[in-house]
MDTraj code that builds the backbone (N, CA, C; nanometers):
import mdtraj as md
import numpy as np

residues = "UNK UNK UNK UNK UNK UNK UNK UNK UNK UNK UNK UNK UNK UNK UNK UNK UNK UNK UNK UNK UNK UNK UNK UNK UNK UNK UNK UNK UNK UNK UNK UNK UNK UNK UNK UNK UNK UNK UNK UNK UNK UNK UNK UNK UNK UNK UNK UNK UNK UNK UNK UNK UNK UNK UNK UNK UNK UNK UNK UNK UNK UNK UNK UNK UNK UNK UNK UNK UNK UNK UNK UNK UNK UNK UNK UNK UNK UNK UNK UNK UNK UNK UNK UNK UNK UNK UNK UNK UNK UNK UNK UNK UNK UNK UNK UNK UNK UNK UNK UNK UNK UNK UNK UNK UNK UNK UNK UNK UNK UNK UNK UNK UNK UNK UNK UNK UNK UNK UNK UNK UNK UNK UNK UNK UNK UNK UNK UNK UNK UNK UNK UNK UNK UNK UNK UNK UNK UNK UNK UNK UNK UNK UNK UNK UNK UNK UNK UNK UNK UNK UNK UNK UNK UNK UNK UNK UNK UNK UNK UNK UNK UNK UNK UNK UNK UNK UNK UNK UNK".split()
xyz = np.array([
    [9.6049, 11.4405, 12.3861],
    [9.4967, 11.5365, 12.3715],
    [9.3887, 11.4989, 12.4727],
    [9.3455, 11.5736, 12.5738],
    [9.2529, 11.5657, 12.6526],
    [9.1178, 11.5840, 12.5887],
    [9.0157, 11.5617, 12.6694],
    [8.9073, 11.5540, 12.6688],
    [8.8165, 11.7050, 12.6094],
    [8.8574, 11.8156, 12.7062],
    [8.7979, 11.9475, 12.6481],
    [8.8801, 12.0151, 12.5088],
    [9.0015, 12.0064, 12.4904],
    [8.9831, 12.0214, 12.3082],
    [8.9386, 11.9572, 12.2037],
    [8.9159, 11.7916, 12.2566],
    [8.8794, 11.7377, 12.1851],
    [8.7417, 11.7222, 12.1465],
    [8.6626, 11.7628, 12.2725],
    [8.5275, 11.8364, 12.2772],
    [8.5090, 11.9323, 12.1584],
    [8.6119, 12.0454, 12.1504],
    [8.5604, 12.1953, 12.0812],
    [8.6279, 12.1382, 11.9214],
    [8.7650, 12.0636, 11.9319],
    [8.8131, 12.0436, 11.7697],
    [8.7169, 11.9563, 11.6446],
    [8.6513, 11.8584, 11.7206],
    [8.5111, 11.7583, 11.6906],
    [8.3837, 11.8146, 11.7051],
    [8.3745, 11.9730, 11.7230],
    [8.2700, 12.0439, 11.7558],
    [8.1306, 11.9878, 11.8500],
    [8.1303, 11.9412, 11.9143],
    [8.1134, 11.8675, 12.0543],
    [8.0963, 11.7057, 12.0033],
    [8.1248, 11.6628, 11.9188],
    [8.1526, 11.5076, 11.8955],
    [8.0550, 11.5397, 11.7248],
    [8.0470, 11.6213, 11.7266],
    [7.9262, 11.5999, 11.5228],
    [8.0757, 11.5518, 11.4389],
    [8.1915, 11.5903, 11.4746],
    [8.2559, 11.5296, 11.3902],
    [8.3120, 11.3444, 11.3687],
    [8.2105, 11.3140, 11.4731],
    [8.2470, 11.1541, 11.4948],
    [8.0834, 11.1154, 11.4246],
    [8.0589, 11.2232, 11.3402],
    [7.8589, 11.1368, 11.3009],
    [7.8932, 11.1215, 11.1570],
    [7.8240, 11.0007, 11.1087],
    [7.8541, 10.9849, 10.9521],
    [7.7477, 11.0035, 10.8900],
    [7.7033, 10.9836, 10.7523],
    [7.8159, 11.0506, 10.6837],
    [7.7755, 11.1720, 10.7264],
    [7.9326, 11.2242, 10.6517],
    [7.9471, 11.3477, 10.5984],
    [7.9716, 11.4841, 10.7214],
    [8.0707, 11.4027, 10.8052],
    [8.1149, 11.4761, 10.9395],
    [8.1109, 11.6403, 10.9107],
    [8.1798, 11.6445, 10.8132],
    [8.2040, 11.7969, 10.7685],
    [8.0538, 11.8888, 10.7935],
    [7.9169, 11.8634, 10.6970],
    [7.8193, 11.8994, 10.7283],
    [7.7489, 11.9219, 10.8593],
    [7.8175, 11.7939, 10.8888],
    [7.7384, 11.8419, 11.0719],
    [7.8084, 11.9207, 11.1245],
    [7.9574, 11.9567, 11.0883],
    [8.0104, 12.0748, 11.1913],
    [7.9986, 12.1802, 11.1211],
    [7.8991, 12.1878, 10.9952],
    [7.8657, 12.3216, 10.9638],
    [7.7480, 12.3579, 11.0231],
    [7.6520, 12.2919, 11.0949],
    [7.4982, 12.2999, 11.1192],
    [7.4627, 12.4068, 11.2471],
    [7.6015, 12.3498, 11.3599],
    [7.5780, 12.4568, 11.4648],
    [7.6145, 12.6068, 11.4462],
    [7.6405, 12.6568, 11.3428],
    [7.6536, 12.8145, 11.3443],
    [7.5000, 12.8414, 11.2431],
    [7.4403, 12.7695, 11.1781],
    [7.3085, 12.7640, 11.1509],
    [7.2248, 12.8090, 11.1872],
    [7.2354, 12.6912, 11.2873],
    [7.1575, 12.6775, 11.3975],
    [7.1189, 12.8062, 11.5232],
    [7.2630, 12.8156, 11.5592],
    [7.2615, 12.9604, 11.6684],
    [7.2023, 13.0635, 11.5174],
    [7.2508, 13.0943, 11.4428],
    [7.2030, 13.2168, 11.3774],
    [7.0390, 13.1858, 11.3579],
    [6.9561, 13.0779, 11.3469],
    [6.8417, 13.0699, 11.3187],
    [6.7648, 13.0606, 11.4340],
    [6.8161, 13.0459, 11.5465],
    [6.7370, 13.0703, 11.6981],
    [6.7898, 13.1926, 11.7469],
    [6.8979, 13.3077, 11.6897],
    [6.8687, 13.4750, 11.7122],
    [6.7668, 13.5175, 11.6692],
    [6.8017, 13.4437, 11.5214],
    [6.6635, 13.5446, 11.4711],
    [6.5294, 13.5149, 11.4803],
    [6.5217, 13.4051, 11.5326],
    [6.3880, 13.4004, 11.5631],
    [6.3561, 13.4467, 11.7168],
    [6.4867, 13.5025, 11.8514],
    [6.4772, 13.5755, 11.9119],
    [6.5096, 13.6763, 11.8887],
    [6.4656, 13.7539, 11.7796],
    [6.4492, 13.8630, 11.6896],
    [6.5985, 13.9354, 11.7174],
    [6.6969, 13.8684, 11.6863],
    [6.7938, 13.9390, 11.6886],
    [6.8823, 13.9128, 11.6048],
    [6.8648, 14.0076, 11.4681],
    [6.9209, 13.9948, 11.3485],
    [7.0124, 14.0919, 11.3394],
    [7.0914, 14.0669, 11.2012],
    [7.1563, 14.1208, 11.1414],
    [7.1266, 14.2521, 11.1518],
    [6.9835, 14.2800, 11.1144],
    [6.9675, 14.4181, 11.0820],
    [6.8404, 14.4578, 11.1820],
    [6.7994, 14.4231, 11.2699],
    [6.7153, 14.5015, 11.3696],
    [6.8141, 14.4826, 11.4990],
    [6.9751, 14.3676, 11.5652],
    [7.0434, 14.4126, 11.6725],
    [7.1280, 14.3593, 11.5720],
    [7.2042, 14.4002, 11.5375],
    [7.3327, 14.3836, 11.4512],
    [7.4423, 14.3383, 11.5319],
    [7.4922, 14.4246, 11.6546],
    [7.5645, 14.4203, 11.6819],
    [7.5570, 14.3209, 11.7715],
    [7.4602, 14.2585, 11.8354],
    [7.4625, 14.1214, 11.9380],
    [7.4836, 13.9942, 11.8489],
    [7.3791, 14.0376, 11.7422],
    [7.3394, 13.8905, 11.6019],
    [7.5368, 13.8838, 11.5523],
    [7.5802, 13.9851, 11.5285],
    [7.7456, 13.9325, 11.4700],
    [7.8241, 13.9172, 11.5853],
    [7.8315, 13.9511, 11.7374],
    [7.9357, 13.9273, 11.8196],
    [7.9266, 13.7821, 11.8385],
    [7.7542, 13.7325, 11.8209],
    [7.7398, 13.5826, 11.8685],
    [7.7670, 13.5258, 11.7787],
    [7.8194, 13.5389, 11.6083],
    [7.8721, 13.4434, 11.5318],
    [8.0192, 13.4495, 11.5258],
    [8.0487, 13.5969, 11.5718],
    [8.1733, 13.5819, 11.5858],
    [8.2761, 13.5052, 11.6795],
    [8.2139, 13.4873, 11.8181],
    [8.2797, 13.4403, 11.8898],
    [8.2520, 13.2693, 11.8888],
    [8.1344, 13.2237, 11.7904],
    [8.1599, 13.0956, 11.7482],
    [8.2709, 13.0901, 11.6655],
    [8.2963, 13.1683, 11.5958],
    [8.4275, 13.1236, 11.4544],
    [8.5675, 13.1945, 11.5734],
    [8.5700, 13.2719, 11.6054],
    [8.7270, 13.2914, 11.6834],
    [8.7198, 13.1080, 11.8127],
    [8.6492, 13.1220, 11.8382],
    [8.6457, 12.9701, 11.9519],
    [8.6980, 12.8760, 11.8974],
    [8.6221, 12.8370, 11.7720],
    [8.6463, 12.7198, 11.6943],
    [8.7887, 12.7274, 11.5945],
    [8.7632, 12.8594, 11.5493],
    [8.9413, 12.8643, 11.4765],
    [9.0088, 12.8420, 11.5825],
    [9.0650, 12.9452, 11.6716],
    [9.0961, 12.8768, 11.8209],
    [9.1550, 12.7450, 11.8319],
    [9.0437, 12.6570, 11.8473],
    [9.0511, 12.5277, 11.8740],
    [9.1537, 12.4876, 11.7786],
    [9.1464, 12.4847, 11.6269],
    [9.2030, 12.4136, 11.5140],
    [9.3152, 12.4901, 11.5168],
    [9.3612, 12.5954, 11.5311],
    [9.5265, 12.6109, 11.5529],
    [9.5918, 12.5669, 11.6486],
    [9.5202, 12.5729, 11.7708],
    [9.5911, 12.5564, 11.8527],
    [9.5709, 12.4181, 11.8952],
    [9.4766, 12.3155, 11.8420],
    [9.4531, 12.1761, 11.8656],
    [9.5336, 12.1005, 11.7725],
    [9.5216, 12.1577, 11.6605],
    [9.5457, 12.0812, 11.5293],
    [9.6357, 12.0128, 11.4717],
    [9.7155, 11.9872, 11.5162],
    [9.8595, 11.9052, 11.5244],
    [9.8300, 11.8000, 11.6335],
    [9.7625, 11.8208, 11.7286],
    [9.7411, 11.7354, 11.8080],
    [9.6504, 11.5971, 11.7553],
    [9.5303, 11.6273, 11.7378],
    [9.4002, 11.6243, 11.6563],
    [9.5081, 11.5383, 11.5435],
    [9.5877, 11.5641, 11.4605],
    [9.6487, 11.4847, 11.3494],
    [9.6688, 11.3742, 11.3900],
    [9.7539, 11.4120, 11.5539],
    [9.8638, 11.2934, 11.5571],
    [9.7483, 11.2213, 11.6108],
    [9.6561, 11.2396, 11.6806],
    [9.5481, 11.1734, 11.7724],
    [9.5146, 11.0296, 11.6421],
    [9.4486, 11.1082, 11.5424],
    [9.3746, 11.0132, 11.3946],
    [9.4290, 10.9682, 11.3333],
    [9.5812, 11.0271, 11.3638],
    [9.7243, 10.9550, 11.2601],
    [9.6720, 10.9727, 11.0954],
    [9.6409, 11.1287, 11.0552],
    [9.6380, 11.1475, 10.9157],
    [9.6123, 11.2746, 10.9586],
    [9.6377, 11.3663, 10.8343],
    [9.6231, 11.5501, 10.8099],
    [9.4894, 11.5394, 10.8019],
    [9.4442, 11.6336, 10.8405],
    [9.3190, 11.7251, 10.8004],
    [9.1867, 11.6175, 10.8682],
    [9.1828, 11.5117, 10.9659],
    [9.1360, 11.4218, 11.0183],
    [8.9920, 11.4562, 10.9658],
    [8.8968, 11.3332, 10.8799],
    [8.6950, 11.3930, 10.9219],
    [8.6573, 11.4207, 11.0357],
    [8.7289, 11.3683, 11.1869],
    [8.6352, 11.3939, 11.2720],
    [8.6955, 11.5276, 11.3397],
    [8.8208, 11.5864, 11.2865],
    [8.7863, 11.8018, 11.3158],
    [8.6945, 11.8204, 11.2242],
    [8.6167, 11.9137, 11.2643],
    [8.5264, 11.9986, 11.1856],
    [8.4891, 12.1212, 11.2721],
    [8.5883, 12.1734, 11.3409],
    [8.5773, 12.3114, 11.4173],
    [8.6310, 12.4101, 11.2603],
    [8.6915, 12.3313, 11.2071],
    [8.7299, 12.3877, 11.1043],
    [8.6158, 12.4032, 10.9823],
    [8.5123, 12.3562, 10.9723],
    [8.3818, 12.3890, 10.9292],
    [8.2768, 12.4618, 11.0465],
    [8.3177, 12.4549, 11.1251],
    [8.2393, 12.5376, 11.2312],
    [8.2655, 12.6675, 11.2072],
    [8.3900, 12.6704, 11.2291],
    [8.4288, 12.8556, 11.1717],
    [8.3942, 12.8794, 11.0308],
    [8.4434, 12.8254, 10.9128],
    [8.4074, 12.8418, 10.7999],
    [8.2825, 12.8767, 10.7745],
    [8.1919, 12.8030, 10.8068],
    [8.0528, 12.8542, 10.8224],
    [8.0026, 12.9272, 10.8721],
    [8.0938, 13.0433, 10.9653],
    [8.0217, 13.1137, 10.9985],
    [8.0364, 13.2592, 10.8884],
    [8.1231, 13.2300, 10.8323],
    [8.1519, 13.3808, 10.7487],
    [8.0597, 13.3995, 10.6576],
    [7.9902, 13.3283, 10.5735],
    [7.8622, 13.3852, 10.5262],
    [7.7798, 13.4548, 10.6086],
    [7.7280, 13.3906, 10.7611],
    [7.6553, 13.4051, 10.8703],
    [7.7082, 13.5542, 10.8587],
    [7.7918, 13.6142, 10.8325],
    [7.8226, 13.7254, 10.9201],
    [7.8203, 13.8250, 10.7997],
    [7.7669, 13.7800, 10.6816],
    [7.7789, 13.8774, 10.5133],
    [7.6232, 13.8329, 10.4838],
    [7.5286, 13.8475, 10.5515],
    [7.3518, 13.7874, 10.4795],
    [7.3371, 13.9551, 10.4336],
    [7.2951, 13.9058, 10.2704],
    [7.2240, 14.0060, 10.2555],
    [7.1575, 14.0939, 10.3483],
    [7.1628, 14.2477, 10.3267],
    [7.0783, 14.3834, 10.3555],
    [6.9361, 14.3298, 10.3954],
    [6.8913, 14.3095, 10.2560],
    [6.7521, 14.2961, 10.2476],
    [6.6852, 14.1425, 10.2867],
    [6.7521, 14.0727, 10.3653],
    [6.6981, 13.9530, 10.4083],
    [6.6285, 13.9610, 10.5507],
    [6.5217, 13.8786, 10.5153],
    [6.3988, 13.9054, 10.6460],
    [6.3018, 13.9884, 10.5225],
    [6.2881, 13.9868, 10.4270],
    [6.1931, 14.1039, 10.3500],
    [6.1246, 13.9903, 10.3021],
    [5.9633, 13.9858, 10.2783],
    [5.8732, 13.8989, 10.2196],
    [5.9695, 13.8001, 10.1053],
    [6.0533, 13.9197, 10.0150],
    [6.0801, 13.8826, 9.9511],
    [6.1988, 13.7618, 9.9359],
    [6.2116, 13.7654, 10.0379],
    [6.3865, 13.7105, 10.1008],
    [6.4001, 13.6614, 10.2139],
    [6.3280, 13.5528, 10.2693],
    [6.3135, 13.5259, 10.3924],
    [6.4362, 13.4634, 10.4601],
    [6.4402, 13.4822, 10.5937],
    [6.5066, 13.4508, 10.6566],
    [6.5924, 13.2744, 10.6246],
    [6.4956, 13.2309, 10.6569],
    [6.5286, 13.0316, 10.6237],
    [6.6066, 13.0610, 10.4670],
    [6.5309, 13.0680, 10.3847],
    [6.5848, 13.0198, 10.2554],
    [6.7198, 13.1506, 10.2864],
    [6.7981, 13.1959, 10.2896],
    [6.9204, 13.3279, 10.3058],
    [6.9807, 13.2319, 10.3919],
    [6.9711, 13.1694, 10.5371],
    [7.0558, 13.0668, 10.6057],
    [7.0804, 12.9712, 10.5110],
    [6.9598, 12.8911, 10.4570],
    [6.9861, 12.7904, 10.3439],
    [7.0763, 12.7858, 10.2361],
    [7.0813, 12.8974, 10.1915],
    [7.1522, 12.9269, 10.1159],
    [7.2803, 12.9572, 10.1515],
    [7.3033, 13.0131, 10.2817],
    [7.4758, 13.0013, 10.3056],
    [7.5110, 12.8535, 10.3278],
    [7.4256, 12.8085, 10.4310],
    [7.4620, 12.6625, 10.4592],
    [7.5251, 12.5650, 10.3280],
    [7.4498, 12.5603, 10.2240],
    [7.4506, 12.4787, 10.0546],
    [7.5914, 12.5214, 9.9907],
    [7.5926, 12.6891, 10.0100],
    [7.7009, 12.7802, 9.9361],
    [7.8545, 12.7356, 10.0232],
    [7.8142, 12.7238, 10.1209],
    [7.9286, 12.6778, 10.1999],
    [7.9709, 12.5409, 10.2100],
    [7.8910, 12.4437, 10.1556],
    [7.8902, 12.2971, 10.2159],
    [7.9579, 12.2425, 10.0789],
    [7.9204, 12.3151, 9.9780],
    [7.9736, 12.3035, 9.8370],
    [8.0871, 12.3810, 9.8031],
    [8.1311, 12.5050, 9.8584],
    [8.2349, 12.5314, 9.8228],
    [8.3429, 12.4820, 9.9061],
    [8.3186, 12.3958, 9.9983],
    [8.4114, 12.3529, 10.1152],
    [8.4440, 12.2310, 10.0633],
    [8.3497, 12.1759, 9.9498],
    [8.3919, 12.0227, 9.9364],
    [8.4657, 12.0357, 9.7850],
    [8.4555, 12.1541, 9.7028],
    [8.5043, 12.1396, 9.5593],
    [8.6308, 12.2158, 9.5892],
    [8.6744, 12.2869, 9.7277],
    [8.7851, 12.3897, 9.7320],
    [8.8759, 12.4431, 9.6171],
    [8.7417, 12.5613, 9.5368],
    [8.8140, 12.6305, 9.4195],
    [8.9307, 12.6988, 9.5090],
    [9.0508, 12.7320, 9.3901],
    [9.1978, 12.7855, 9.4172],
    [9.1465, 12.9239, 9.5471],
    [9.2099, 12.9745, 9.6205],
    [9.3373, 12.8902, 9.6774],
    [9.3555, 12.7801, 9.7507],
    [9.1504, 12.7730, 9.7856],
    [9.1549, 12.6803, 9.9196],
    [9.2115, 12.5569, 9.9085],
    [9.2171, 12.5001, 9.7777],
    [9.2875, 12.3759, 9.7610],
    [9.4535, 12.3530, 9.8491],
    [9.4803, 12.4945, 9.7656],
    [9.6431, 12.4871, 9.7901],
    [9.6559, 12.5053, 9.9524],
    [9.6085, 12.5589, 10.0261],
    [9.5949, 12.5648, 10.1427],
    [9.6141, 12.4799, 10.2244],
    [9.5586, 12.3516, 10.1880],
    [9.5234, 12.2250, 10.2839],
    [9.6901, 12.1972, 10.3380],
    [9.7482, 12.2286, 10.2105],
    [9.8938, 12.1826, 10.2295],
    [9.9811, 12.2724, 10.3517],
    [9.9417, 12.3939, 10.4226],
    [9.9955, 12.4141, 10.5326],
    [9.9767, 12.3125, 10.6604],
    [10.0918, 12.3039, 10.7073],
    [10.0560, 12.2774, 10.8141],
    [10.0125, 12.2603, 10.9715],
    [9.9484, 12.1598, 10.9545],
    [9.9109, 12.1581, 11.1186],
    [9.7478, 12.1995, 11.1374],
    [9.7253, 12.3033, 11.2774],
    [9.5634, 12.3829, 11.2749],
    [9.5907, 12.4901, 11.1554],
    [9.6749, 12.5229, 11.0844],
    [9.6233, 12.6178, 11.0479],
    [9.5810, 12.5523, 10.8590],
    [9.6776, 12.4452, 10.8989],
    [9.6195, 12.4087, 10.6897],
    [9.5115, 12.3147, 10.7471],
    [9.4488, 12.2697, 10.8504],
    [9.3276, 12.2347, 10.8850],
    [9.1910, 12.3646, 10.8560],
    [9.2583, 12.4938, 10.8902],
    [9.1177, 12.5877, 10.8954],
    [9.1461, 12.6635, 10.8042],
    [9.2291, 12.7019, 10.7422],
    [9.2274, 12.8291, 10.6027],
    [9.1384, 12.7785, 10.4885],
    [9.1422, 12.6621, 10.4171],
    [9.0593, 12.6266, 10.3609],
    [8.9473, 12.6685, 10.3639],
    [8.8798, 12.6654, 10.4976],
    [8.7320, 12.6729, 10.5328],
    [8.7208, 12.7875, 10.5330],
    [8.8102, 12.8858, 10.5732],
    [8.8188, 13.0364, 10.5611],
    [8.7593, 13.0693, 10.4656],
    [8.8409, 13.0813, 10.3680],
    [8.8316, 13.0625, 10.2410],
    [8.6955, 13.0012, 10.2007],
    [8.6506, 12.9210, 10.1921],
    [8.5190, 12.8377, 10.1430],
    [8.4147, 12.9329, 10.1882],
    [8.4465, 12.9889, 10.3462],
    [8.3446, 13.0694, 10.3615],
    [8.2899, 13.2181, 10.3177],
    [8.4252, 13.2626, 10.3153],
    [8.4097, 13.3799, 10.1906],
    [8.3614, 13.3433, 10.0611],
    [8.4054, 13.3057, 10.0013],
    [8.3420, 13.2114, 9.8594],
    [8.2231, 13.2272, 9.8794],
    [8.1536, 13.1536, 9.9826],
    [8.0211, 13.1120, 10.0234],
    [7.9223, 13.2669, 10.0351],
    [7.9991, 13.3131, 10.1027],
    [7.9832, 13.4830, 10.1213],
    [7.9349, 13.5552, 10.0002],
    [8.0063, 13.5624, 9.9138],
    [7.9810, 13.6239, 9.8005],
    [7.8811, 13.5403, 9.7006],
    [7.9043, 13.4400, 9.7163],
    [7.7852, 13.3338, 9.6408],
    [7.6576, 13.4311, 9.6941],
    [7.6126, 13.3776, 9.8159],
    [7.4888, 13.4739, 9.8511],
    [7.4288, 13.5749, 9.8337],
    [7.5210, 13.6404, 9.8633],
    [7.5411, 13.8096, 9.7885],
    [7.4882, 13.8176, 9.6706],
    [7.5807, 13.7583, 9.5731],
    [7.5329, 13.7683, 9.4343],
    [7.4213, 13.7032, 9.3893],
    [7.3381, 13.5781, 9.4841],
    [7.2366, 13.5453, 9.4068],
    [7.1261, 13.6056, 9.4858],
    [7.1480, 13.6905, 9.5962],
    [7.0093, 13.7585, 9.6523],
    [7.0025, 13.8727, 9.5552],
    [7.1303, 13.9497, 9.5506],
    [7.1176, 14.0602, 9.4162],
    [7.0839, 14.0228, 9.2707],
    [7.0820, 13.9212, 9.2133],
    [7.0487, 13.8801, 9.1030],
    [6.9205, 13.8187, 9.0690],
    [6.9020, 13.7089, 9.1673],
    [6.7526, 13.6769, 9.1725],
    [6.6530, 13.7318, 9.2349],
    [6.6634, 13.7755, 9.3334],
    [6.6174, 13.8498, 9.4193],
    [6.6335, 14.0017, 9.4112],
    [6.6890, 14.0603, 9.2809],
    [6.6856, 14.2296, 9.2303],
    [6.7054, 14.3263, 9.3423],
    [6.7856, 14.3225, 9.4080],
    [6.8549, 14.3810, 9.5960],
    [6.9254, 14.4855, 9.5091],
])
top = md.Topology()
chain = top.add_chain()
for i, resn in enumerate(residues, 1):
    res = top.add_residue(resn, chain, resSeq=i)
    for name in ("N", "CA", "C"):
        top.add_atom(name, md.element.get_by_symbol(name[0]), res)
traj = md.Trajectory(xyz[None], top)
């Protein structure tokens, strides 16, 4: 395994930072989504720039973990290695790409709606309710990233439901 997949599968090396490698390769899709919108380019005033730029973080990084991810195994000599986390890079972005309607409203600010995917995701990625569990067991990049898929939808709807519930959306 060369140098530039191993760049994008370690999400530029956060998956070699301890603890808790996983978290740091959730931070950079955060991150880009919280410096759009503060170059005012959201969800819901440029929609369509704010989701192409999370999208083409999660196709890059899935990317990476299928097509790295066998490599990446044999590299760490164990499945599902801590230091990939392109596979939390993508995962995290699928909330990014489901924020509540009404976020950015006094009522619903921007930070706490990222915060809340970030937590929703960081927790459902580490308890992997069914199927994501069963998942891990494919192999190679792809039982490296379905999981996170998965976690991130989870994460998705977590949000959803507590901006509509607490937040009366």
């Amino acid at each position: 395994m060369n140098r530039s997949p191993l760049f994008l599968i370690t999400t530029f090396g956060l998956g070699r930072m301890r603890p808790a490698s996983g978290t740091w390769g959730s931070l950079p899709p955060v991150l880009l989504a919280a410096a759009l919108i503060a170059a005012g380019v959201t969800p819901v005033d440029r929609p369509v720039a704010y989701h192409l730029s999370i999208v083409a973080v999660l196709v890059i990084f899935a990317w990476a973990c299928v097509m790295d991810g066998d490599a990446a195994e044999a590299r760490f000599g164990r499945k599902d290695p801590g230091e990939v986390v392109a596979d939390e890079t993508s995962g995290q972005c699928i909330p990014l790409l489901a924020l509540p309607i009404g976020a950015g409203t006094p009522g619903l600010h921007w930070a706490g709606v990222l915060a809340g995917a970030f937590v929703a995701f960081r927790i459902l990625d580490i308890i992997k309710p069914p199927p994501a569990y069963g998942l891990q067991r494919v192999g190679g990049g792809w039982g490296i990233l379905l999981d996170d898929l998965i976690a991130g939808v989870y994460a998705a709807v977590v949000v959803q439901l507590v901006a509509r519930l607490v937040f009366s959306m």
